[in-house]
C-alpha positions as CSV (number, residue, x, y, z in Angstrom):
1,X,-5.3,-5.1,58.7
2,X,-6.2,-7.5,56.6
3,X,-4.6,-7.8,53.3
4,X,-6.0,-8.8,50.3
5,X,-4.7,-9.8,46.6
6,X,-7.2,-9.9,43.6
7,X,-8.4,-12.2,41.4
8,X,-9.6,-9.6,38.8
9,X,-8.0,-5.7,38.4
10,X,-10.0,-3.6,40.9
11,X,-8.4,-0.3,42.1
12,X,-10.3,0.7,44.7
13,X,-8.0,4.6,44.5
14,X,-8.1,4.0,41.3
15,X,-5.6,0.7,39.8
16,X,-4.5,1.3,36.2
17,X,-3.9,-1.3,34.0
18,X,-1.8,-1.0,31.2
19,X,1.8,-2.5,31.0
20,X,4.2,-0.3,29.8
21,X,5.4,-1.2,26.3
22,X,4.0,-3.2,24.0
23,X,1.1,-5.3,26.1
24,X,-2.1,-3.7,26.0
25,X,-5.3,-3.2,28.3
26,X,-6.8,-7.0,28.4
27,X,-3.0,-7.9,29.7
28,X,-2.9,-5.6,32.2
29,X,-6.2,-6.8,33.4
30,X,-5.1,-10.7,33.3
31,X,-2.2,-9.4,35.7
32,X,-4.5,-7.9,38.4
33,X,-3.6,-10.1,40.9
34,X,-0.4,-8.7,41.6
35,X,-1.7,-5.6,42.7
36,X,-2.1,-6.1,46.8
37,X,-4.9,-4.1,48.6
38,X,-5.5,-3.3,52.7
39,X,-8.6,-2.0,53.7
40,X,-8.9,-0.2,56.8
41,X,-11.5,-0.9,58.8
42,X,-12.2,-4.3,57.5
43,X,-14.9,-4.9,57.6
44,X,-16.1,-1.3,57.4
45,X,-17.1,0.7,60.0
46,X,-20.5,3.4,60.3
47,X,-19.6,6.4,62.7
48,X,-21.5,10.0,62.3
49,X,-24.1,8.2,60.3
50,X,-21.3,7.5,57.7
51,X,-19.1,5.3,56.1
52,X,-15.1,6.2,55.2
53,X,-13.4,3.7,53.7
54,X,-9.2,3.8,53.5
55,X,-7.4,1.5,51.2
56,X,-3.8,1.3,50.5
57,X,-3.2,0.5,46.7
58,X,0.7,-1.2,45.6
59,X,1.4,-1.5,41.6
60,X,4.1,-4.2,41.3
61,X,6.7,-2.7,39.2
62,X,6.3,-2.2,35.4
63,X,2.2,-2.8,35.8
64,X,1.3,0.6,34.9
65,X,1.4,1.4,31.4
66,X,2.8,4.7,30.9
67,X,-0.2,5.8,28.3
68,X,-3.1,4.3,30.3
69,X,-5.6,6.3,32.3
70,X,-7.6,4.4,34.9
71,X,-11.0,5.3,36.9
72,X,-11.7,3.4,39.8
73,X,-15.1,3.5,41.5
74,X,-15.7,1.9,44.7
75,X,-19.1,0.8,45.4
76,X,-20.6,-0.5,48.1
77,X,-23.0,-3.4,47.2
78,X,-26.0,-4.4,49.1
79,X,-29.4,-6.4,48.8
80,X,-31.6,-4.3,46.4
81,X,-29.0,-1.7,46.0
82,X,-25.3,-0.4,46.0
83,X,-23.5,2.8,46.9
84,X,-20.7,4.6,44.9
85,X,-18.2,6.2,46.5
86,X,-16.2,9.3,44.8
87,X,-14.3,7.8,41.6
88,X,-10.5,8.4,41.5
89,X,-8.9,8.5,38.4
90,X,-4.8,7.7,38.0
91,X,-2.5,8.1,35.2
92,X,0.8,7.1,33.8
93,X,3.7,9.1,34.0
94,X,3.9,9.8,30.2
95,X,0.1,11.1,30.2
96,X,0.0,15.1,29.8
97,X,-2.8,15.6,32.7
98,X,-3.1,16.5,36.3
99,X,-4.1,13.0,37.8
100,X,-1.8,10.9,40.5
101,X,0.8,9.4,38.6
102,X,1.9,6.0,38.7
103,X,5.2,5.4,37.6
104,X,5.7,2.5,35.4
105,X,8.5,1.6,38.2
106,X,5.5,0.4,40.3
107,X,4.0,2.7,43.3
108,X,1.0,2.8,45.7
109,X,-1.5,5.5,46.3
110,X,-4.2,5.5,49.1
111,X,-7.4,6.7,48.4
112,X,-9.7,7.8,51.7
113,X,-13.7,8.3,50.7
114,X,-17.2,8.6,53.1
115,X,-20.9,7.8,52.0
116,X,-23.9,8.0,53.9
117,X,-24.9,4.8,56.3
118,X,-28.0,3.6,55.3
119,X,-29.3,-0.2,57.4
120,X,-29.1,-2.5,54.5
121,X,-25.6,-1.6,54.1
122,X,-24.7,-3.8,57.3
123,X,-24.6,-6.9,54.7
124,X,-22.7,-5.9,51.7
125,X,-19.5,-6.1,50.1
126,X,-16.8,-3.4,48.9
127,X,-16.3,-3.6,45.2
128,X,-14.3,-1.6,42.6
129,X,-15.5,-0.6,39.3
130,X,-13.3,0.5,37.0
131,X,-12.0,1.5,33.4
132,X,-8.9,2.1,31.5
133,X,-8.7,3.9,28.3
134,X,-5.0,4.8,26.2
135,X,-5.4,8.2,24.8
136,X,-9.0,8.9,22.9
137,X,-9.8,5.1,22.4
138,X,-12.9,3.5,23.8
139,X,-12.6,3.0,27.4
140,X,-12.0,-1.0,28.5
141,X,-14.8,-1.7,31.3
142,X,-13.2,-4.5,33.7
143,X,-14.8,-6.9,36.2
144,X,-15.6,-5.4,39.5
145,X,-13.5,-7.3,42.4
146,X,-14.6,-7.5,46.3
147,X,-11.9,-6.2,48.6
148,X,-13.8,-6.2,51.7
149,X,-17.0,-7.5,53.4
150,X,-20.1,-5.8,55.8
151,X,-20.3,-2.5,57.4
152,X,-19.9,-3.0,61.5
153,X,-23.0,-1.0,62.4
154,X,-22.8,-1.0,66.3
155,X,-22.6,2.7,66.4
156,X,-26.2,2.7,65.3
157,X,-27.6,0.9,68.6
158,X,-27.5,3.7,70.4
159,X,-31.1,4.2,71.9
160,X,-32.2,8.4,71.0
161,X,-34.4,7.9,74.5
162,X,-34.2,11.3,75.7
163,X,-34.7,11.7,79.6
164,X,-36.9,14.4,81.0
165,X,-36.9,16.5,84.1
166,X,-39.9,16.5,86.2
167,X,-40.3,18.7,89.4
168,X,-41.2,17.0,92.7
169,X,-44.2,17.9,95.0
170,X,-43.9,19.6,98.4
171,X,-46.5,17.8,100.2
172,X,-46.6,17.0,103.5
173,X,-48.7,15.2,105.2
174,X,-48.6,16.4,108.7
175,X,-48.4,19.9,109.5
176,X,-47.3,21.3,112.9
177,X,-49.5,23.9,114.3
178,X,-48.9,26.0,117.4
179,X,-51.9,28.1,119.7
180,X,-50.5,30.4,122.3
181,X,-51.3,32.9,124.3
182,X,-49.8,34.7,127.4
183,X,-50.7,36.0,130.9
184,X,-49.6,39.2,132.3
185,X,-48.9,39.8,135.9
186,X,-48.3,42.5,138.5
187,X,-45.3,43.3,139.5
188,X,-44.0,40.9,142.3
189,X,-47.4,39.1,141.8
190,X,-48.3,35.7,140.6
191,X,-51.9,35.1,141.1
192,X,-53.6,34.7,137.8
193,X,-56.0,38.1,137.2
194,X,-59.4,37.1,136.5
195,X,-59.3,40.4,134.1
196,X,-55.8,38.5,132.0
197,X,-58.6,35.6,131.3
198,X,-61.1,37.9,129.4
199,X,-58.4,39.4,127.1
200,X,-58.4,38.6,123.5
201,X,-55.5,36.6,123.3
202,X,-56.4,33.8,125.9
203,X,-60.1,34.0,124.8
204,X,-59.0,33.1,120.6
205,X,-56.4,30.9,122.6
206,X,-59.5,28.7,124.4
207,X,-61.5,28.9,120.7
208,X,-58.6,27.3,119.0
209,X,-58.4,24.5,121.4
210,X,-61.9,23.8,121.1
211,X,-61.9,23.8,117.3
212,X,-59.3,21.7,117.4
213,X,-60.6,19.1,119.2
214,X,-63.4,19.0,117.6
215,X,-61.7,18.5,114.0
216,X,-61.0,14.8,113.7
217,X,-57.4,15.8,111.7
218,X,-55.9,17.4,114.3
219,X,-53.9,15.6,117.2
220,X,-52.8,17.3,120.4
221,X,-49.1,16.7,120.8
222,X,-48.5,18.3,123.9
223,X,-47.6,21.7,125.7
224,X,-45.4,24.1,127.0
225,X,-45.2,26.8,129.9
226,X,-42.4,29.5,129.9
227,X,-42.7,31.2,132.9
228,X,-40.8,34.9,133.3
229,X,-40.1,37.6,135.5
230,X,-38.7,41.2,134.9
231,X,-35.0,41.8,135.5
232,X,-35.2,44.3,138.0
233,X,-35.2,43.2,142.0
234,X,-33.5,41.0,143.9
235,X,-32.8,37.1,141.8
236,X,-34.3,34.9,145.1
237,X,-37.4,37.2,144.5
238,X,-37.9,37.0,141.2
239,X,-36.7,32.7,140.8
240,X,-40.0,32.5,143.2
241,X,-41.7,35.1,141.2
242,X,-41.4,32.8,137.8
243,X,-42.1,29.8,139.8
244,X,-45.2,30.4,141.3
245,X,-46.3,32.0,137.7
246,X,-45.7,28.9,136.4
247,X,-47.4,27.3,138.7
248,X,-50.9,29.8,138.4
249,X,-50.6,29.5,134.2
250,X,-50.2,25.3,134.8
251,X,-53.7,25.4,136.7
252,X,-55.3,27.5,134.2
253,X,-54.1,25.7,131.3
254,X,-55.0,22.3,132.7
255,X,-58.9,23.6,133.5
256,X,-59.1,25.3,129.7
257,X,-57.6,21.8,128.2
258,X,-60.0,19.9,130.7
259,X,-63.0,22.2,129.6
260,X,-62.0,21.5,125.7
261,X,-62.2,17.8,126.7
262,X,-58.3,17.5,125.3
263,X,-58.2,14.0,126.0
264,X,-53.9,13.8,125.9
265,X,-53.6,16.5,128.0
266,X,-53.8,13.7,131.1
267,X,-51.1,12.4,130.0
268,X,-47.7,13.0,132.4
269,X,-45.5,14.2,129.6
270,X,-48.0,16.3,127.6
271,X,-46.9,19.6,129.4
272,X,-43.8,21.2,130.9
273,X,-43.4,24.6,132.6
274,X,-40.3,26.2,132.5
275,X,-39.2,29.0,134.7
276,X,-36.7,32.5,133.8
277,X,-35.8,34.2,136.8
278,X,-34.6,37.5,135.0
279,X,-35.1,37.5,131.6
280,X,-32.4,39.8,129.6
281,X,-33.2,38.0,126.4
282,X,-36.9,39.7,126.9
283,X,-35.6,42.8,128.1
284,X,-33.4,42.8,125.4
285,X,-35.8,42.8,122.2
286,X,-38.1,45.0,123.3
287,X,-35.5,47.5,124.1
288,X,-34.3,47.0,120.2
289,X,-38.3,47.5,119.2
290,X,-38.7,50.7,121.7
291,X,-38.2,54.0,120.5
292,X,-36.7,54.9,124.2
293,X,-34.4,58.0,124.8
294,X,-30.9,56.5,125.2
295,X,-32.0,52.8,124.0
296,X,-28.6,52.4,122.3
297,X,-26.4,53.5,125.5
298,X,-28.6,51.1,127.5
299,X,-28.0,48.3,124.9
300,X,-24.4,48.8,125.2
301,X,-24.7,48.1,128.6
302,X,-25.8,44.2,128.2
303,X,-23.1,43.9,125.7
304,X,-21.1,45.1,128.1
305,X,-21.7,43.7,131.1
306,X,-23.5,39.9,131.8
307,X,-23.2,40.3,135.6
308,X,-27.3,40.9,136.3
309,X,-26.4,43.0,139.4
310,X,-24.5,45.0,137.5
311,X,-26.3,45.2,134.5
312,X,-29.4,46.7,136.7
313,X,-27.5,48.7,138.2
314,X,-25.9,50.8,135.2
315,X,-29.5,50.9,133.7
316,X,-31.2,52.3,137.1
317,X,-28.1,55.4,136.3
318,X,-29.9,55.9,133.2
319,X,-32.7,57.4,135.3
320,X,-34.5,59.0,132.8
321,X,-34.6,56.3,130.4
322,X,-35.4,54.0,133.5
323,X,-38.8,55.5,134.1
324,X,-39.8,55.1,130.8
325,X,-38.4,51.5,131.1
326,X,-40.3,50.9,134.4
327,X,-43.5,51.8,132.4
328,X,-43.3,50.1,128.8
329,X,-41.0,47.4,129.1
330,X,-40.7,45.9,132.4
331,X,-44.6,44.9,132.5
332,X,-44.6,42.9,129.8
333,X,-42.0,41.0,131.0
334,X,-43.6,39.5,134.4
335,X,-45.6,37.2,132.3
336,X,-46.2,33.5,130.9
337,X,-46.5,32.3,127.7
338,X,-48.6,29.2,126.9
339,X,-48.5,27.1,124.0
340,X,-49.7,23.7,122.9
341,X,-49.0,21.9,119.8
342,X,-51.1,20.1,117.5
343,X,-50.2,18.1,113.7
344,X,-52.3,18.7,111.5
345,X,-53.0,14.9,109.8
346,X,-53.3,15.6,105.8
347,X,-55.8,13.3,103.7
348,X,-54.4,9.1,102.9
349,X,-52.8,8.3,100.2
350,X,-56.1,6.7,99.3
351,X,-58.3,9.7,99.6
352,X,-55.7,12.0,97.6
353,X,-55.2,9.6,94.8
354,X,-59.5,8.9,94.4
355,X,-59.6,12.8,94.9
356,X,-57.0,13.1,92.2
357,X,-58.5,11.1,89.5
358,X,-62.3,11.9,90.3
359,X,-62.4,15.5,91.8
360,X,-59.2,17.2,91.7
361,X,-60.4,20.7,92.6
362,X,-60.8,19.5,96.5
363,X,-57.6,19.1,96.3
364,X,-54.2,21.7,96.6
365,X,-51.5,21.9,94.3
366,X,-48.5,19.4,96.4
367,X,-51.5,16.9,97.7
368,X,-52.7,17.3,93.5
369,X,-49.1,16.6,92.3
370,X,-48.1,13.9,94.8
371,X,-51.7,12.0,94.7
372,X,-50.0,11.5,90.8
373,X,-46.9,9.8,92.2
374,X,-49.4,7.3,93.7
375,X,-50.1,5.2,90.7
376,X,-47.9,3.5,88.5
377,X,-50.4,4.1,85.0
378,X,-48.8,6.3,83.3
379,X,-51.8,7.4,81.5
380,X,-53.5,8.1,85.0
381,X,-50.5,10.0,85.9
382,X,-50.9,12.1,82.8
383,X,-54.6,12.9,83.4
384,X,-53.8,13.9,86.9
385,X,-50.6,16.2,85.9
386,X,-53.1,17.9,83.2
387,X,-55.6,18.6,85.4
388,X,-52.8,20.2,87.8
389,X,-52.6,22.4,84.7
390,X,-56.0,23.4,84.4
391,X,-56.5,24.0,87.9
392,X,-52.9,25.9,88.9
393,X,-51.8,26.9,85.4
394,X,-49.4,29.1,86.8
395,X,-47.1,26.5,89.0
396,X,-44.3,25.9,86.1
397,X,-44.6,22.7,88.1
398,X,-47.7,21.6,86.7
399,X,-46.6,21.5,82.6
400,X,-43.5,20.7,83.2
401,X,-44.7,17.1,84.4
402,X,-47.5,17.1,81.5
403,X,-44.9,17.4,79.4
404,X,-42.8,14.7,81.6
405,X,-45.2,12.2,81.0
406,X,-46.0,13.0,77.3
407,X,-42.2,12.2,76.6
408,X,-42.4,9.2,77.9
409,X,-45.2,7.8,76.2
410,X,-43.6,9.1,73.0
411,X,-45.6,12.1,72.2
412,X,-43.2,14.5,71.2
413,X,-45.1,17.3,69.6
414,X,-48.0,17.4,72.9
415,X,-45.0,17.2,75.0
416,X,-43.1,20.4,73.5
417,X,-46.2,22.5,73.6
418,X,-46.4,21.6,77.3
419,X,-42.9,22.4,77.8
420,X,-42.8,25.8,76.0
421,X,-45.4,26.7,78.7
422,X,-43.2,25.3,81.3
423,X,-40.7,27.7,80.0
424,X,-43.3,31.0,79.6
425,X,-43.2,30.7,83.5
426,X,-39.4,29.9,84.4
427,X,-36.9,30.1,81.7
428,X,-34.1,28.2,83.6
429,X,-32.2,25.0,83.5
430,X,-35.2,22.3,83.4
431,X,-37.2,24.3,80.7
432,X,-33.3,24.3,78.8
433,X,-33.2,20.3,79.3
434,X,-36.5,19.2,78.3
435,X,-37.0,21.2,75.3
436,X,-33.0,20.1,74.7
437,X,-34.7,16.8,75.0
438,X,-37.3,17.5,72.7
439,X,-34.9,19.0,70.2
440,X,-33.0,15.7,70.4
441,X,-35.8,13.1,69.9
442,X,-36.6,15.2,66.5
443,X,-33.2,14.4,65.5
444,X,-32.0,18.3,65.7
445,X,-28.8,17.7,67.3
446,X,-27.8,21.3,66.9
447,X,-30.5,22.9,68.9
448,X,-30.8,20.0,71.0
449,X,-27.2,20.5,72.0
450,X,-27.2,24.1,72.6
451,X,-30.7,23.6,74.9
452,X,-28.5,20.4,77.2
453,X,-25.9,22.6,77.5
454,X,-27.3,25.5,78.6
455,X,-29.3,22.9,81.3
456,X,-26.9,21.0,82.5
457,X,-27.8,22.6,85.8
458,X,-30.9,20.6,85.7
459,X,-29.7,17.2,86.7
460,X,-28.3,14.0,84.8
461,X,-31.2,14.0,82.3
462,X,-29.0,17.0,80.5
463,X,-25.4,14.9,80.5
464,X,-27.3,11.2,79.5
465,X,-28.8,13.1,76.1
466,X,-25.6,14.7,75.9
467,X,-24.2,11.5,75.7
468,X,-26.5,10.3,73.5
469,X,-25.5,13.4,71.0
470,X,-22.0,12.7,71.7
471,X,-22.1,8.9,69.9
472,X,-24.2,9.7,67.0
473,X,-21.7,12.6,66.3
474,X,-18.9,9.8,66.8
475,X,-17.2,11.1,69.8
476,X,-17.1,7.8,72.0
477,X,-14.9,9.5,74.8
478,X,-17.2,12.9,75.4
479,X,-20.0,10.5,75.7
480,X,-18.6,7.7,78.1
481,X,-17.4,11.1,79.9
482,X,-20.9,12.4,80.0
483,X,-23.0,8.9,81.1
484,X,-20.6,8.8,84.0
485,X,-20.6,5.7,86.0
486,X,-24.6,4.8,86.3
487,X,-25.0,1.8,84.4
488,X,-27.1,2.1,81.4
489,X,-27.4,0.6,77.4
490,X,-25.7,3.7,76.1
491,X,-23.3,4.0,78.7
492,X,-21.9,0.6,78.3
493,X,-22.1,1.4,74.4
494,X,-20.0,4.3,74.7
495,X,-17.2,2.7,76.2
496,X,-17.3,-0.1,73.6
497,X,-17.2,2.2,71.2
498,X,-14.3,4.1,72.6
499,X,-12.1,1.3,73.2
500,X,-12.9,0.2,76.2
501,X,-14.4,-3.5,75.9
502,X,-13.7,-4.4,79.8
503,X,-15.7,-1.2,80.9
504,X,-18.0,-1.9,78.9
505,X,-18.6,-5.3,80.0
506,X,-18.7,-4.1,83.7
507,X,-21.1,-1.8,83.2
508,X,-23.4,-4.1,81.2
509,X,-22.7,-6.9,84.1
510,X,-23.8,-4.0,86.7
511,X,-27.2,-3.7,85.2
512,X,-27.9,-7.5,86.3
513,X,-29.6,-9.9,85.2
514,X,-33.5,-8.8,84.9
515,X,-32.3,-6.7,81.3
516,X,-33.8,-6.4,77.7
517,X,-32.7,-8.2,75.1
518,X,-30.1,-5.4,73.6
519,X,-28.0,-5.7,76.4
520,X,-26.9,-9.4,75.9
521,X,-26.8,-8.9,72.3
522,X,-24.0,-6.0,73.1
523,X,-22.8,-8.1,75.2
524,X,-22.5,-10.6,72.9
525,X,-20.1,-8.1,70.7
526,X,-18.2,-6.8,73.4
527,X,-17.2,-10.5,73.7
528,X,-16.6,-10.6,70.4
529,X,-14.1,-7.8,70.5
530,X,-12.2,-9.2,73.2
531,X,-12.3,-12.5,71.9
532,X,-14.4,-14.1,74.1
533,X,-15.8,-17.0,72.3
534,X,-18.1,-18.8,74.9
535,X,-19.7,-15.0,76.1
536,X,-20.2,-14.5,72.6
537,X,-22.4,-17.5,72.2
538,X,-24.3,-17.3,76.1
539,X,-25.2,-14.1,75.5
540,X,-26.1,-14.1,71.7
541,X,-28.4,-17.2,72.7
542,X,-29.9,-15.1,75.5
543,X,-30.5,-12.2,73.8
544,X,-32.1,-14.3,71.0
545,X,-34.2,-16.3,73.7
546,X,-35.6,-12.7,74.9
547,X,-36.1,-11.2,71.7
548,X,-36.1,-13.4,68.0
549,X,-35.3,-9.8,66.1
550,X,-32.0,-10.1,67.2
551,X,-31.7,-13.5,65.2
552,X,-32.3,-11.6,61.9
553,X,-30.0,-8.8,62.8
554,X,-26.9,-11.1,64.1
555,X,-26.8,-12.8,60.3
556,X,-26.2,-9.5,59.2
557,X,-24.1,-8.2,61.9
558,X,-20.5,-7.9,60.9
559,X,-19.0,-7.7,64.4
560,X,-19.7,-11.7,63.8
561,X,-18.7,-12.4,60.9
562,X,-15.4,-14.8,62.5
563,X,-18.1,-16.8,64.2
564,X,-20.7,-17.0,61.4
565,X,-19.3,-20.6,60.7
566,X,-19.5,-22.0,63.4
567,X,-21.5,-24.6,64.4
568,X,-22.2,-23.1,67.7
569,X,-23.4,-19.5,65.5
570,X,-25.6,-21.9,63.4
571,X,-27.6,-23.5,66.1
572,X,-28.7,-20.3,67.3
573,X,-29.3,-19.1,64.6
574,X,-32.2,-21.9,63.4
C-alpha cells in the first residue's frame, strides 16, 4: 500500500501531538511530518453500500507528549459535502484515562472505521481533523491533512435488473385425430355381413369421414387395416381366415372413402392391411376384462406356454370355462379393425395473433398465449397476456406472464399484484422467484432472498438475482458462483470484483461486440486492474463513443486515477 508522510499533523486513529518535555502543542504540530501513514485500500473502496477505511499510524519516538490528549476525526470530503467517520481519541502514557496510549518512546496504533457510500463520494479526499488539549486547557484545533484520494465505486455498477419467470404455451398446431370402427365376422367366415354395415360403429365411422372432408382443416393422412382371426382351429385356416378379412374390410373401406370423396385415399401408400392369424394378444385382454370361472388358471396357461397348439389345447381341458369362452370371447375376435388418420391443421400464425389482439375470446388458452409470442411489442404482448387473464383467470399461466411483462417494462407494483395472483393458484417455485424478484427490485434484499431461495427450482432467473443480492451484500465469490458461466454485465462484474480480472475479461469478450456501453466501460477497468494500458483507453473511448455519461463518470472514477494524466485519458475525455 501506498505510504504517505504529512505535511501538517493529521492522525487519522487519532495522532497526538505534544513532545514530551518542555515543547508544547504548536511544536508538536510543526513536526507532523514525521509521523508516516498507510491507508488501506488506497484509494478507498465502497462494498455493502459502505466505506471502511484502515490506516496504520507510526509516532517517531519522543513525538508524543506524555500530557497531551489527541482526537482525530477522519472525514471524508466531497463536492457540497463531507463525511465523518468515528473520532478516536489517544493519550500519553502519563494521562490518568482509559484511551490508547502512546508512549513517548514512539508507537503506532491502527484505527479501522465504515460510513455509508453515498455517489458523490467517488471524488473526494480522506482528511483528518483533529485536536490536542494538555490537561483542562483550551483544546489546539490543527490543520486537516489529506492521506488518501477517491472512493473506487465499481461495486455500485451492478445492474438490480431482476429476471422473471414466464410459463410457456402448449400449443400445437396440428392435432392427430383417429376414426375407427371394426367388422365382426362368423366363425371361419370372411364375407363382409351386410347387417356389420348398419351397426353403430361403422355408421358414426362413415359420418366422421364425411365431416371431415368436408372441414377445410382437416387433412387425410392415411389408413390402416388389422385383420384377425380367433385362436382356436387349425393356423393354415385361420392365416387364410385374416387374409381374406383383410381383403373384405379393404373393399369396403375403399367404397366408404370413395363415397366421402377422400381424395388421398387413391393414393398407393394411403392404406395398409395387416393380417393376425391367431391373436393371443386379443384373446388375452379380454380374458383379463371377463369375469370367466377359472380366468386366472387359463391365464396361467399363456404365461406358461407360447406354443399355440399347446396353448389351445390346455384351454379346450378347461371345458367348462371353454364354453363360456367359445361364446363371449372368441367372436369378437374374428374381426377387423379399420382406422384412418387425419391432422387436424390449427389457425396461422397470422389468424392467431389478429385473433389475439382484436377478439381473443375465439381463441383457446395455448393458441391465446402463443399468438403473444408472435409479436415482438411488448406492450402488445402485455395486452394479449391480460386478456388471457380475463378470459382463463384460473390458468396460473395467464398472471404469471402479466406479471412477466409488467417487470420488464418496469412496473413493479402492477407486476406484484399480478404475481400474488399467480401465486393464489400454485404456490410453487416460479410464484417463489418472481415475487423474490419483485422483493429485490424494491431493494428488500431480505425477503427477496428468502423468496430466490425457496425458487431456485424455477430456473436461472432465481440464481442470476441471487447473484445480484450476492454483490451488493459484497460477497463477489457466492455471486460469480451463482451467474455461472452465461455471459452477462453482472457476471463479468462479479468476477472482477472477486479477483478474478482474466475471467472477467473473458466473459465480457464472450458477450461480443453488438454490447451497451457499460460493458466497454468495465472493460475499460478490468484493464485497468491488470494493467493493461492500451484496453484501458480502446475501450474507455468506445464506451464513451456509445454513451457520453460515461465521460462524466470516468473523471470521477477512481479505478483511473494512474491514467488521469495522461494525454491519451485527456483526449477522450474532451
Amino acid at each position: 500500500m501506498k505510504k504517505i508522510r504529512l505535511n501538517y499533523l493529521p492522525s487519522i486513529v487519532a495522532a497526538a501531538l505534544i513532545l514530551s518535555g518542555c515543547a508544547g502543542l504548536t511544536k508538536m504540530r510543526d513536526n507532523a511530518p514525521t509521523v508516516s501513514y498507510e491507508v488501506k485500500p488506497n484509494p478507498l473502496e465502497t462494498h455493502k453500500g459502505e466505506v471502511t477505511v484502515t490506516v496504520d499510524t507510526k509516532f517517531p519516538e519522543k513525538y508524543f507528549n506524555k500530557k497531551a490528549v489527541v482526537v482525530a476525526t477522519p472525514v471524508l470530503k466531497y463536492e457540497g459535502g463531507e463525511k465523518e467517520f468515528e473520532s478516536t481519541t489517544l493519550q500519553g502514557e502519563s494521562v490518568k484515562a482509559n484511551n490508547k496510549v502512546i508512549p513517548y518512546a514512539g508507537g503506532s496504533y491502527s484505527y479501522t472505521g465504515t460510513i455509508p457510500y453515498s455517489p458523490e463520494m467517488m471524488k473526494s479526499e480522506l482528511m483528518v481533523r483533529m485536536s490536542a488539549s494538555i490537561k483542562e486547557k483550551t483544546p489546539v484545533e490543527f490543520s486537516s491533512a489529506k492521506i488518501a484520494d477517491g472512493v473506487i465505486a465499481t461495486s455500485q455498477l451492478v445492474q438490480v435488473s431482476p429476471k422473471t419467470v414466464m410459463i410457456g404455451d402448449k400449443f400445437v398446431r396440428i392435432t392427430p385425430e383417429s376414426y375407427k370402427a371394426d367388422i365382426h365376422y362368423v366363425i371361419n367366415k370372411s364375407d363382409v355381413r351386410k347387417s356389420e354395415l348398419k351397426s353403430d360403429d361403422v355408421s358414426t365411422f362413415e359420418a366422421a369421414l364425411k365431416e371431415a372432408q368436408a372441414d377445410s382443416s382437416k387433412q387425410f393422412k392415411g389408413a390402416k387395416i388389422s385383420a384377425y382371426a380367433s385362436p382356436d382351429g387349425p393356423l393354415d385356416l385361420n392365416e387364410k381366415l385374416s387374409g381374406n378379412r383383410g381383403g373384405s374390410a379393404e373393399q369396403y373401406l375403399k367404397k366408404a372413402l370413395k363415397n366421402s370423396e377422400v381424395a388421398e385415399a387413391d393414393a398407393a401408400e394411403f392404406l395398409t392391411i395387416a393380417s393376425t392369424a391367431e391373436d393371443w394378444e386379443g384373446f388375452k385382454e379380454l380374458m383379463e376384462q371377463s369375469s370367466i370361472q377359472d380366468k386366472d388358471l387359463i391365464l396361467r396357461v399363456l404365461s406358461m406356454y407360447s406354443d399355440p397348439v399347446v396353448r389351445e389345447k390346455e384351454i379346450k381341458n378347461i371345458s367348462k370355462a371353454y364354453e363360456d369362452i367359445a361364446v363371449d370371447v372368441l367372436p369378437k375376435l374374428r374381426r377387423s379393425v379399420m382406422t384412418v388418420n387425419v391432422d387436424v391443421i390449427g389457425l396461422s400464425d397470422d389468424e392467431i395473433l389478429n385473433l389475439a389482439k382484436t377478439d381473443p375470446s375465439k381463441l383457446d388458452v395455448e393458441e391465446i398465449l402463443y399468438g403473444a409470442t408472435l409479436t415482438d411489442d411488448n406492450a402488445v404482448k402485455l395486452a394479449i397476456y391480460e386478456a388471457a387473464a380475463l378470459a382463463f383467470p384460473d390458468d396460473v399461466r395467464t398472471h404469471t406472464n402479466v406479471g412477466h411483462m409488467l417487470m420488464k417494462m418496469g412496473k413493479t407494483a402492477e407486476a406484484k399484484a399480478a404475481f400474488e395472483k399467480a401465486k393464489a393458484i400454485a404456490d410453487d417455485e416460479v410464484a417463489k422467484c418472481n415475487l423474490g424478484a419483485v422483493a429485490l427490485a424494491e431493494g428488500d434484499l431480505e425477503t427477496a432472498e428468502s423468496l430466490l431461495s425457496a425458487g431456485m427450482g424455477a430456473g436461472d432467473a432465481a440464481s442470476y438475482n441471487l447473484g445480484i443480492i450476492k454483490i451488493k451484500q459484497g460477497d463477489y465469490a457466492a455471486a460469480a458462483s451463482y451467474f455461472g458461466s452465461k455471459p452477462s454485465f453482472n457476471a463479468a462484474l462479479a468476477q472482477l470484483l472477486n479477483g478474478n480480472n482474466d475471467k472477467a475479461l473473458a466473459t465480457l469478450n464472450e458477450m461480443g461486440d453488438d454490447v451497451g456501453a457499460c460493458v466497454y466501460y468495465l472493460k475499460a477497468i478490468a484493464s485497468a486492474r491488470a494493467g493493461k494500458e492500451d484496453g484501458v483507453f480502446v475501450n474507455l473511448r468506445n464506451a464513451v463513443g456509445k454513451d457520453a455519461k460515461w465521460k462524466e463518470y470516468a473523471l470521477k472514477d477512481a479505478e483511473l486515477l494512474k491514467y488521469a494524466s495522461t494525454e491519451s485519458f485527456r483526449a477522450i475525455m474532451q
